[in-house]
C-alpha positions in Angstrom: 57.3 8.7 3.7 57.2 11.9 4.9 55.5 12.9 8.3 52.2 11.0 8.8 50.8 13.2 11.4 50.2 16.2 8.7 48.5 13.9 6.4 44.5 12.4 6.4 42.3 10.3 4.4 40.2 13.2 3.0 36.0 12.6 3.1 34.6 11.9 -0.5 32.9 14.8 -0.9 35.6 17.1 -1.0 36.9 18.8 -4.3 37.9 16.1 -6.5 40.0 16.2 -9.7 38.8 13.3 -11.1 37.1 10.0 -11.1 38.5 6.5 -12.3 36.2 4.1 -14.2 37.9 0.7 -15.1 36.6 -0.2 -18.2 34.5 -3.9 -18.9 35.8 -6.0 -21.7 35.6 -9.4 -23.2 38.3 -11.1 -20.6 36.1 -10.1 -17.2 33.0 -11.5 -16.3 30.9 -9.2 -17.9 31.3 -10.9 -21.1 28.1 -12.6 -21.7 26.4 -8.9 -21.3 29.4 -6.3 -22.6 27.0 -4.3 -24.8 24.0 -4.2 -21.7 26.7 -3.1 -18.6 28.5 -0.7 -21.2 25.5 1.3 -22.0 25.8 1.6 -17.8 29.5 2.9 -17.9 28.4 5.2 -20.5 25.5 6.6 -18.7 27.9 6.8 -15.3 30.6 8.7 -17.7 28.7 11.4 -19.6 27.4 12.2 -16.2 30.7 12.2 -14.5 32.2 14.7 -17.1 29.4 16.9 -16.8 31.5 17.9 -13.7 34.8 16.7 -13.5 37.5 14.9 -15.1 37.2 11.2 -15.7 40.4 8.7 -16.4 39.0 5.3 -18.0 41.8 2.7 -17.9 41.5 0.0 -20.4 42.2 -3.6 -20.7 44.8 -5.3 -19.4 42.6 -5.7 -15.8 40.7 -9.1 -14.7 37.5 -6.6 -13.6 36.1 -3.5 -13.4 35.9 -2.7 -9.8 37.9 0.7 -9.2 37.2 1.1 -5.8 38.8 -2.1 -4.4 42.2 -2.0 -6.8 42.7 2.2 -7.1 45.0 4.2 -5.3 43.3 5.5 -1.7 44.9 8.7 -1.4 46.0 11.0 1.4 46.0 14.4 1.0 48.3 16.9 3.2 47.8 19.9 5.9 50.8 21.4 5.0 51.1 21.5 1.2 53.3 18.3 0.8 52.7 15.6 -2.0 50.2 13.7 -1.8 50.5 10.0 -0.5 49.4 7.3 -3.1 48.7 4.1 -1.1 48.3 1.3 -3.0 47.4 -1.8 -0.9 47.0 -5.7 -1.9 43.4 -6.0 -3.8 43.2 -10.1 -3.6 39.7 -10.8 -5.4 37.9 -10.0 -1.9 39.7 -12.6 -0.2 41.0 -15.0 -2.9 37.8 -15.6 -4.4 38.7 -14.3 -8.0 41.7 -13.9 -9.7 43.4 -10.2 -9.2 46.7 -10.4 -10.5 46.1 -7.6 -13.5 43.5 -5.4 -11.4 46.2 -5.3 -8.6 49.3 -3.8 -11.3 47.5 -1.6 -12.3 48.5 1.3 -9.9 52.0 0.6 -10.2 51.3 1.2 -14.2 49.3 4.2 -13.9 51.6 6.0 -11.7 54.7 4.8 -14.0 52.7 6.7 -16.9 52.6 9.8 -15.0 48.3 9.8 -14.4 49.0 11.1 -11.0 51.0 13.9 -8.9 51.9 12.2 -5.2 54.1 9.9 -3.9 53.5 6.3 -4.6 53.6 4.4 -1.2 53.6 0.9 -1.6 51.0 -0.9 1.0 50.8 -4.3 -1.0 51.8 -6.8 1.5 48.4 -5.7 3.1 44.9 -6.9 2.0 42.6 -3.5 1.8 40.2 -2.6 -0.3 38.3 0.9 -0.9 34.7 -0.1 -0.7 35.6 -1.6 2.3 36.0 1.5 4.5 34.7 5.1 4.9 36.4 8.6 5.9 34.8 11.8 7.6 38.1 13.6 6.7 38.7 14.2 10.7 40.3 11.3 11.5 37.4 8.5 12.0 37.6 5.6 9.8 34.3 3.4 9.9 34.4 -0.1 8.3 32.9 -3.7 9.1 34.2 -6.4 11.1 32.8 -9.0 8.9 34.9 -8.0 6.0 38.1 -6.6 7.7 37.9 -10.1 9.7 37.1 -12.4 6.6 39.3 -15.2 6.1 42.4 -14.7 3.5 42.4 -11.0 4.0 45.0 -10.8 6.8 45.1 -13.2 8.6 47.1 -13.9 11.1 46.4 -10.5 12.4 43.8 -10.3 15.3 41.3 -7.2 15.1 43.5 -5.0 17.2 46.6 -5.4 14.9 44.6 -4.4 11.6 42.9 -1.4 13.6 46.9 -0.1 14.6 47.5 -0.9 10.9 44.6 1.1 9.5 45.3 3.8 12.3 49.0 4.2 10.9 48.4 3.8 6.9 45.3 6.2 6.8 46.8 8.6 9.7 43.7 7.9 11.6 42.8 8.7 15.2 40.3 5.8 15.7 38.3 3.2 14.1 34.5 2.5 14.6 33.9 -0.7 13.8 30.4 -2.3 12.6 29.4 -5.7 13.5 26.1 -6.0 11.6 24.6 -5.8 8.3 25.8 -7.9 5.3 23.7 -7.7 1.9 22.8 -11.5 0.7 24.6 -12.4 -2.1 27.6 -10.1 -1.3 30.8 -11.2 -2.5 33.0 -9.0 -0.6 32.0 -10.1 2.9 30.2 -6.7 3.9 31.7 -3.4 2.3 30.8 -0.7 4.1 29.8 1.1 1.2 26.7 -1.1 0.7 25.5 -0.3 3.8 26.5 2.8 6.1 27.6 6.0 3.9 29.4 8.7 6.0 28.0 12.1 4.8 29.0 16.1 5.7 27.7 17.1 9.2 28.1 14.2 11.2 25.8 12.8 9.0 25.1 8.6 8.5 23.1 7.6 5.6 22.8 4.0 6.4 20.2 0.8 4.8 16.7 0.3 6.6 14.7 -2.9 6.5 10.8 -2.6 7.0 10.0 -6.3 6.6 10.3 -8.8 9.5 10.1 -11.8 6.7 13.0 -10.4 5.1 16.5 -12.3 5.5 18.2 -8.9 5.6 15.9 -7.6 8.5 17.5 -9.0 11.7 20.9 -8.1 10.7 20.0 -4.4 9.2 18.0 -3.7 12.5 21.2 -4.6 14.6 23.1 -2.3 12.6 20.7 0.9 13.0 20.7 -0.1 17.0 24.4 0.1 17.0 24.9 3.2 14.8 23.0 5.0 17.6 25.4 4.1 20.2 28.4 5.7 18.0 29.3 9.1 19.1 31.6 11.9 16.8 35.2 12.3 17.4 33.5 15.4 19.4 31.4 12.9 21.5 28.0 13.9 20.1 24.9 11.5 18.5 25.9 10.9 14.9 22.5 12.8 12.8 21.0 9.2 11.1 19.2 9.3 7.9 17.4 5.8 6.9 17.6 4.5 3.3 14.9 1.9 1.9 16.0 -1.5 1.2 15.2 -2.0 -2.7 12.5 -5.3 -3.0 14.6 -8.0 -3.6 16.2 -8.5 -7.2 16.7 -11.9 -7.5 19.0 -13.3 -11.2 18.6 -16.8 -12.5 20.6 -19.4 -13.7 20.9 -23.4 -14.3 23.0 -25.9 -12.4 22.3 -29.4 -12.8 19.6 -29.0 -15.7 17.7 -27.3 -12.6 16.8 -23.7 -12.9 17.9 -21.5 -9.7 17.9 -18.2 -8.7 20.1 -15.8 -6.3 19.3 -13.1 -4.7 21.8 -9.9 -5.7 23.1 -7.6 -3.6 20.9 -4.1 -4.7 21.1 -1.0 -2.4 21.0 2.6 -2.4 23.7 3.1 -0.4 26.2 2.6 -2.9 26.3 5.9 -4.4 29.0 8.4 -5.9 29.7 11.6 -4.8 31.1 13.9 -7.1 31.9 17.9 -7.6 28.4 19.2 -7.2 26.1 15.9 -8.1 25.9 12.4 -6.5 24.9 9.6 -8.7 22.4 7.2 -7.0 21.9 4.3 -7.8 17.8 3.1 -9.1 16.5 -0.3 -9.8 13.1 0.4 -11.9 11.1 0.2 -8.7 9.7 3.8 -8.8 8.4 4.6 -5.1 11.6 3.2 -3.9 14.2 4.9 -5.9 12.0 8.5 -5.5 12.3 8.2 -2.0 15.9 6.6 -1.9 17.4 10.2 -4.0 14.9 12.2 -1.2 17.0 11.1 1.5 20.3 11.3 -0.7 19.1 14.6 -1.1 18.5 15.4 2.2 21.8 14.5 3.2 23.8 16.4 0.2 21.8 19.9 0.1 22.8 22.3 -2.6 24.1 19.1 -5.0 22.5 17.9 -8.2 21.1 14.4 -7.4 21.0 12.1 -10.4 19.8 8.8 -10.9 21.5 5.9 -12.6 19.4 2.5 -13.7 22.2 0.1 -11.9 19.8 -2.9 -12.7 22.5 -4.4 -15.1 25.6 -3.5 -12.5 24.0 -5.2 -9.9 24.0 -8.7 -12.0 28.2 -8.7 -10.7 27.2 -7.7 -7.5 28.2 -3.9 -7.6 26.8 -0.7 -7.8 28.1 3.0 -8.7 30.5 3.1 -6.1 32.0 0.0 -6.4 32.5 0.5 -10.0 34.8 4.1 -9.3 37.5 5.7 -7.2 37.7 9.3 -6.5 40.9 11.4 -6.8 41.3 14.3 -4.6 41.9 17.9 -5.9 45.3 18.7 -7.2 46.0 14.7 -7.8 44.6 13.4 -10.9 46.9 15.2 -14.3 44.8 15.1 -17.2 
């Protein structure tokens, strides 16, 4: 690899030359509701094209999830190639099977999808959803995912930040140790919770409601996000997202009928060239003042809604369903 110090893990809102959707089919788990969660992808792609490129990659994968199996890609100061990092994806800690979704970098680069250099990463567990850029060196992410059992163990905290430091050329690491979204499968992604945003800017989830079981740990988070300070020591500008009311899905286990609470929030949102998409989940005062402080935070972009009702049934939202590609990477 050529010298890291010239390189950096750019922000996500700057130029992009495309956007990867994985694509559900019959073998993942959105099976029992293929026609329902593709009239999602559809929705997210005829937007997305509107204003960029968009790669779709087909079957063979074991699930749709982009942003945890793509490339994370590091662009270069001094007009060199482009570093394609392609770390271990492991089903967020061996919870689901990964063995296709985790090829398929290796098989897109082999077809020639990308201009870089591939950098092979893959005896380390990271995933995209799981950390956030401001393109100067800062790297936020969670403790209770980086942490999580069968990610990396046995590396202590301080070995994964010098990890993260050298694979993302990074100049620090700000850790959060609050937050995590019931029913959550990947042990508190940073991008359902804190979204790093132009101008020093954190758009991060709000709870109003002490009876909630989100509340306690959501109000810890907002007290420590106003302790962090820019790589330029000043307050980080903090713009609060609602919580959505809780979406709960059902199922039956034992002949008894259960439900579970899914993981819905506005902070899962994709920026692209000119627009973000935002996710909405039919609860009208909510969503309107969820894009108002999207919009707030992204002057001068379109700000476009998406009905993410059927994503969140997996879990996911907009984000987690896409990886971003920066500009000059992605050949048509």
């Amino acid at each position: 690899m050529q010298n890291e110090k010239q390189y950096r893990l750019p922000a996500e809102w700057e130029p992009q030359s495309g956007i990867q959707l994985t694509w559900p089919h019959a073998n993942t788990d959105w099976a029992p509701m293929l026609k329902e969660i593709e009239k999602t992808y559809n929705e997210m792609a005829e937007a997305i094209q509107r204003y960029e490129p968009l790669l779709i990659v087909g079957p063979p994968s074991n699930d749709t999830w982009a942003r945890d199996h793509g490339f994370l890609t590091l662009v270069s100061s001094q007009d060199a190639s482009p570093l394609l990092l392609d770390f271990c994806f492991n089903g967020w800690g061996e919870k689901f099977r990964s063995d296709l979704d985790n090829a398929l970098n290796r098989r897109l680069f082999d077809e020639g999808r990308f201009k870089g250099e591939y950098v092979d990463h893959l005896d380390f567990v990271l995933e995209g959803g799981s950390i956030e850029s401001d393109g100067r060196g800062t790297i936020f992410t969670t403790s209770c995912c980086l942490l999580a059992p069968h990610r990396n163990q046995p590396l202590t905290k301080d070995e994964i930040e010098a990890r993260l430091k050298q694979y993302l050329c990074a100049e620090r690491v700000l850790w959060i140790d609050h937050g995590q979204l019931t029913g959550d499968d990947t042990d508190g992604h940073i991008d359902t919770l804190v979204r790093i945003c132009p101008d020093d800017t954190l758009l991060y989830v709000g709870c109003d409601d002490p009876a909630d079981e989100q509340y306690h740990e959501l109000h810890l988070m907002e007290e420590q996000l106003k302790t962090f300070r820019t790589i330029d020591g000043k307050p980080y500008r903090l713009l609060r997202l609602p919580s959505p009311r809780p979406i709960y899905d059902y199922y039956t286990e034992h002949g008894r009928r259960k439900r579970e609470r899914l993981p819905a929030t506005y902070a899962n949102f994709l920026i692209i060239n000119g627009a973000v998409l935002c996710p909405t989940y039919h609860q009208e005062d909510l969503d309107r003042q969820a894009l108002a402080v999207i919009a707030e935070a992204f002057p001068g972009r379109d700000i476009i809604g998406i009905d993410c009702r059927s994503i969140i049934k997996q879990h996911g939202s907009l984000h987690c369903c896409t990886m971003q590609f920066p500009e000059g990477v992605y050949v048509k």
